[in-house]
DOZA-82720 format. One line per 2 residues: number of its first residue (from 1); their letters; for each residue x, y, z of C-alpha. Coordinates in nm, 2 decimals. Layout:
% DOZA-82720
NUM> a> X:Y:Z | ...
END
This chain:
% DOZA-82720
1> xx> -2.39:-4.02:-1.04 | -2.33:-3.74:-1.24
3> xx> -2.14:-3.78:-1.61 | -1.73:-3.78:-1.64
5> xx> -1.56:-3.50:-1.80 | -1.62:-3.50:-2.20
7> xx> -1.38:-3.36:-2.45 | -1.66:-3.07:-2.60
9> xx> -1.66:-2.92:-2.21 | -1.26:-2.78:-2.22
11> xx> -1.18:-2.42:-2.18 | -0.89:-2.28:-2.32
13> xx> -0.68:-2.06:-2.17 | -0.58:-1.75:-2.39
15> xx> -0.20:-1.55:-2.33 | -0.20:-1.71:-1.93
17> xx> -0.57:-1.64:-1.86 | -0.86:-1.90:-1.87
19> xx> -1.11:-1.79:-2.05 | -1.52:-1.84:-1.96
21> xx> -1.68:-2.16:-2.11 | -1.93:-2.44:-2.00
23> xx> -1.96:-2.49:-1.67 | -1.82:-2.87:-1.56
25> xx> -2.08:-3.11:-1.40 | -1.83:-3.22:-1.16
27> xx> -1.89:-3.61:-1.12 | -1.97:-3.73:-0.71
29> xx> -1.61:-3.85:-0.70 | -1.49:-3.53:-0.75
31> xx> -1.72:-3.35:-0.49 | -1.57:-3.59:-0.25
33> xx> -1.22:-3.51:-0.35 | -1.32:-3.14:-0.33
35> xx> -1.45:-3.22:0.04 | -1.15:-3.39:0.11
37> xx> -0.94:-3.12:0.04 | -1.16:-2.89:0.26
39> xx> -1.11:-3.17:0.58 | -0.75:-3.21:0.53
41> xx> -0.66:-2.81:0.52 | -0.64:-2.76:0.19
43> xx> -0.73:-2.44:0.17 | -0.63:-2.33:0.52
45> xx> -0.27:-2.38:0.37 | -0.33:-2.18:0.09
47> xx> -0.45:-1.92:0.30 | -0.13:-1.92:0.46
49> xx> 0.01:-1.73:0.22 | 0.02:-1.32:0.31
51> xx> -0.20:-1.12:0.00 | 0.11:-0.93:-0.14
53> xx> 0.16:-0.84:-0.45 | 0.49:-0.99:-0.47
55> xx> 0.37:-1.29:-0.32 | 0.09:-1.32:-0.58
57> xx> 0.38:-1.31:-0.83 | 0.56:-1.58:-0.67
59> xx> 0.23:-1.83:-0.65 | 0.19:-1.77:-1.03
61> xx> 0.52:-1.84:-1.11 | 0.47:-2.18:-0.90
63> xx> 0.16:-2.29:-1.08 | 0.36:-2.15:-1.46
65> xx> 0.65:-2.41:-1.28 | 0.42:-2.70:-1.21
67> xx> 0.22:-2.67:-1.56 | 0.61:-2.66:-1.77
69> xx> 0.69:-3.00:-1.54 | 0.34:-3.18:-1.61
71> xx> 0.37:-3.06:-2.00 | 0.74:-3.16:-2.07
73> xx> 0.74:-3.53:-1.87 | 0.53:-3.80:-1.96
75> xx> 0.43:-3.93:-1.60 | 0.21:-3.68:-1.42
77> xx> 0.22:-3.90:-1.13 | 0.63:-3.87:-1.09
79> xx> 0.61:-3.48:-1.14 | 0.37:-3.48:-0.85
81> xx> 0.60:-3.68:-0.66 | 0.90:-3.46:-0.72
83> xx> 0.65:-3.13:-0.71 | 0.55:-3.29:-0.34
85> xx> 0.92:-3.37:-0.21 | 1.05:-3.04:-0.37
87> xx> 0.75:-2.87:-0.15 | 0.80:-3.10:0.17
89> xx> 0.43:-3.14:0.18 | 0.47:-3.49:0.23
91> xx> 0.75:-3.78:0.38 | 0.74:-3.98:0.20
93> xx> 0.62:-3.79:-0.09 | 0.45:-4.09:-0.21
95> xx> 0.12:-4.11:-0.47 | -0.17:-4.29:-0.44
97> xx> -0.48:-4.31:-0.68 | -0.79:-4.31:-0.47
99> xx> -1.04:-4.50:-0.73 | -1.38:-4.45:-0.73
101> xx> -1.60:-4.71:-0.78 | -1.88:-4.77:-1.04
103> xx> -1.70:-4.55:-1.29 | -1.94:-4.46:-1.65
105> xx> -1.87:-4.73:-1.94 | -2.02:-4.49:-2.16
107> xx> -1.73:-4.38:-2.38 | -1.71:-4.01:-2.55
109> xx> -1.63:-4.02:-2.91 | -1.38:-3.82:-2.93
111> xx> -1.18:-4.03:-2.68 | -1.20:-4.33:-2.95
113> xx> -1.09:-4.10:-3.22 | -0.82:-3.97:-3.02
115> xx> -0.69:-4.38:-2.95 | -0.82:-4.47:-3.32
117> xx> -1.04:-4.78:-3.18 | -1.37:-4.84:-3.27
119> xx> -1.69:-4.93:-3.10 | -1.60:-5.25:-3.15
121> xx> -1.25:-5.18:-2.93 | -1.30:-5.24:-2.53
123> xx> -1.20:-4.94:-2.34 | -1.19:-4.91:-1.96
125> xx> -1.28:-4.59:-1.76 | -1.10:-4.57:-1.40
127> xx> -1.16:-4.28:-1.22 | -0.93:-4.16:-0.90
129> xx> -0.80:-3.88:-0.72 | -0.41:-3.86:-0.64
131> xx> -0.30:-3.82:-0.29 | 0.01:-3.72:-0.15
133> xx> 0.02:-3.76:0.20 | -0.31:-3.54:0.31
135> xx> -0.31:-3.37:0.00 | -0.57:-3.43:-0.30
137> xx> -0.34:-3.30:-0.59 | -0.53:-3.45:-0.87
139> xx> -0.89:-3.56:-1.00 | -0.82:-3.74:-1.32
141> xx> -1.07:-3.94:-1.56 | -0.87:-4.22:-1.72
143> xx> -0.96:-4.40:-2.02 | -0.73:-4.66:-2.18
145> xx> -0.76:-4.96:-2.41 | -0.65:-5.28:-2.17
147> xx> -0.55:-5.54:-2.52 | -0.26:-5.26:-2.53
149> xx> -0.16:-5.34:-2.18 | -0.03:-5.66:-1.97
151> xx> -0.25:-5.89:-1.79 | 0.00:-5.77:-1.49
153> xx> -0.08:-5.45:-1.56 | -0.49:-5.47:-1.62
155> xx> -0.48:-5.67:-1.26 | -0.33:-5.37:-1.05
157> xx> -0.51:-5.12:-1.23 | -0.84:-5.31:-1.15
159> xx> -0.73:-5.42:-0.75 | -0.47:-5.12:-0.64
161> xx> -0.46:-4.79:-0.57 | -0.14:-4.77:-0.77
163> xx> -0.11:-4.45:-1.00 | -0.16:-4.52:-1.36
165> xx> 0.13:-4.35:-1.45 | 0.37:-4.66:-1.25
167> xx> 0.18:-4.96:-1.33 | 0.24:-4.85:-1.69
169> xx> 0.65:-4.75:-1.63 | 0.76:-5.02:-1.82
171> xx> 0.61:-4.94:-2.14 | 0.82:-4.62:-2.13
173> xx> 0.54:-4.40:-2.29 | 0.53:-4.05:-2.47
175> xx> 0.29:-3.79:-2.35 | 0.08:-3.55:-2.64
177> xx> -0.06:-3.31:-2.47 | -0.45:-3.23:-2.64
179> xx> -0.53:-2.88:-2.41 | -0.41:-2.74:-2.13
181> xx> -0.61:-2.46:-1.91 | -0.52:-2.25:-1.69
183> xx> -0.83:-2.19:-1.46 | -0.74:-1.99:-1.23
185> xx> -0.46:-1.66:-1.16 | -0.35:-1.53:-0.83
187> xx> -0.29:-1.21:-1.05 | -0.60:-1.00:-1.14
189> xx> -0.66:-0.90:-1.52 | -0.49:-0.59:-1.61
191> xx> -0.21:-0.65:-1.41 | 0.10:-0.59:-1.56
193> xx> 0.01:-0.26:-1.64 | -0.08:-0.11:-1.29
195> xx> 0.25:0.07:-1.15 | 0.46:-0.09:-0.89
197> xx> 0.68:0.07:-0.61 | 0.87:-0.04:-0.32
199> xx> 0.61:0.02:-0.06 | 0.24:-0.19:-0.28
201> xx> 0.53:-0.46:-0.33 | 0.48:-0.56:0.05
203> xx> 0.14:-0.39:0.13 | -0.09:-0.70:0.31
205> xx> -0.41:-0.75:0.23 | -0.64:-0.89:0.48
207> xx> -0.73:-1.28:0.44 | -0.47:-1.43:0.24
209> xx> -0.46:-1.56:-0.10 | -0.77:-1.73:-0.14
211> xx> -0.69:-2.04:-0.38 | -0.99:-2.21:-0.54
213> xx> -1.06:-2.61:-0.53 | -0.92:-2.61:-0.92
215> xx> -0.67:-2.44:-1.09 | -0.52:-2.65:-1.41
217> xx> -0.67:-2.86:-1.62 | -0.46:-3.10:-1.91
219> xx> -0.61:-3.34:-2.15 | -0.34:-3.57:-2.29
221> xx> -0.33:-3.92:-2.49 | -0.04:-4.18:-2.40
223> xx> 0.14:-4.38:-2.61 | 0.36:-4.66:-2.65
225> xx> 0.67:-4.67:-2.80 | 0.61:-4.81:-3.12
227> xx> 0.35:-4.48:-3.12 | 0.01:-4.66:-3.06
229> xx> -0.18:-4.48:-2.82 | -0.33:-4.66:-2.48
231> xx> -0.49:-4.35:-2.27 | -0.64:-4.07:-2.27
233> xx> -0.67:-3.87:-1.94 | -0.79:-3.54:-1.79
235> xx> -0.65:-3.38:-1.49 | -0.78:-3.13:-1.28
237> xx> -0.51:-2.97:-1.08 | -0.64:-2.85:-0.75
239> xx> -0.56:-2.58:-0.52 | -0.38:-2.85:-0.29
241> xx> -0.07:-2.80:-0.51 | -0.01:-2.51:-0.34
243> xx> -0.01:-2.66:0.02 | 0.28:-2.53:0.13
245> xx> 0.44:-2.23:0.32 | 0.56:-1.95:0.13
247> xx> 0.90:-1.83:0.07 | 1.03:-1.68:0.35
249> xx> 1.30:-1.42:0.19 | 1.26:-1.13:0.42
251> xx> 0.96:-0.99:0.22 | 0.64:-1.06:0.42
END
């Protein structure tokens, strides 16, 4: 199985645009969320959406919406449960964390630096992909430091498919965000100075938006509240986020 995410392979994104780094070694748990996407419509969905210019305005303002949300709250799994409900994409609009199994021990060191522990310190990797309803919103690489956790909350993390971010709740953590990368735009480079009039605002082009498997990625460490860190996690946002039909306001 191929290697989790490390910290040295983040690109950053530069005034709204992700910029070209290292290519990611995408782990088999991810290619499997990736083909789950594909089976469940993922991408038929996205497709849905009419190739307009405004409508290429109005999917980057959703993804600018759902990036403000997942920076300024502490729980990514409750914004995608509101982002989910908000979007009707699913009833209930309820999260799961798929876990893959056999997740790498094998612990980056920046990941201890960033939750101060030593080699000494054990650290737990869990690996999942968060579902709502059909939709595979997430891939996420979690590691945390379980002697800063429950027993109670060790147990569900190592037997349920509960989201890290509610088997935690009670510790009513803080959220410090490390990077956060855009990785995709459904607006083209150079686009805010082409010139815009009444008729290219509506003009179709053929095929849709096509919305690649990833589009956001956030590395973040989580603490308690006395301020001692317990996680560090990176999210991969995937097109799935933007499973859902357009606005319908008279312009398509």
């Amino acid at each position: 199985m191929a290697g989790p995410w490390r910290p040295d392979q983040m690109v950053r994104g530069v005034g709204g645009r992700a910029e070209c780094g290292r290519r990611f070694r995408l782990p088999l748990f991810l290619l499997l969320g990736v083909a789950m996407l594909t089976a469940t419509g993922g991408k038929a969905m996205a497709a849905s959406w009419p190739d307009t210019p405004l409508l290429r305005m109005r999917m980057m303002a959703e993804i600018e919406a759902l990036q403000v949300a997942l920076l300024t709250q502490p729980s990514a799994t409750v914004t995608l449960e509101k982002w989910c409900a908000t979007h009707a994409m699913a009833s209930p609009a309820h999260v799961l964390a798929r876990q893959s199994p056999g997740a790498d021990t094998q612990v980056p060191r920046q990941v201890r630096a960033d939750l101060g522990v030593g080699p000494s310190v054990a650290i737990r990797h869990r690996r999942v992909a968060l579902t709502c309803g059909t939709h595979v919103l997430s891939l996420a690489d979690n590691w945390y430091v379980p002697s800063r956790l429950t027993d109670a909350m060790n147990d569900r993390l190592d037997h349920t498919d509960v989201p890290f971010g509610h088997v935690v709740a009670s510790l009513r953590f803080t959220r410090r965000t490390l990077d956060s990368t855009l990785l995709w735009s459904p607006l083209p480079a150079g686009w805010e100075h082409q010139p815009v009039d009444a008729a290219s605002v509506d003009a179709v082009s053929p095929g849709g938006i096509q919305v690649p498997d990833e589009i956001l990625r956030n590395r973040a460490v989580l603490s308690r509240q006395d301020g001692q860190p317990f996680s560090e996690v990176v999210e991969t946002y995937t097109g799935a986020v933007l499973d859902f039909a357009p606005p319908d306001d008279g312009h398509r």
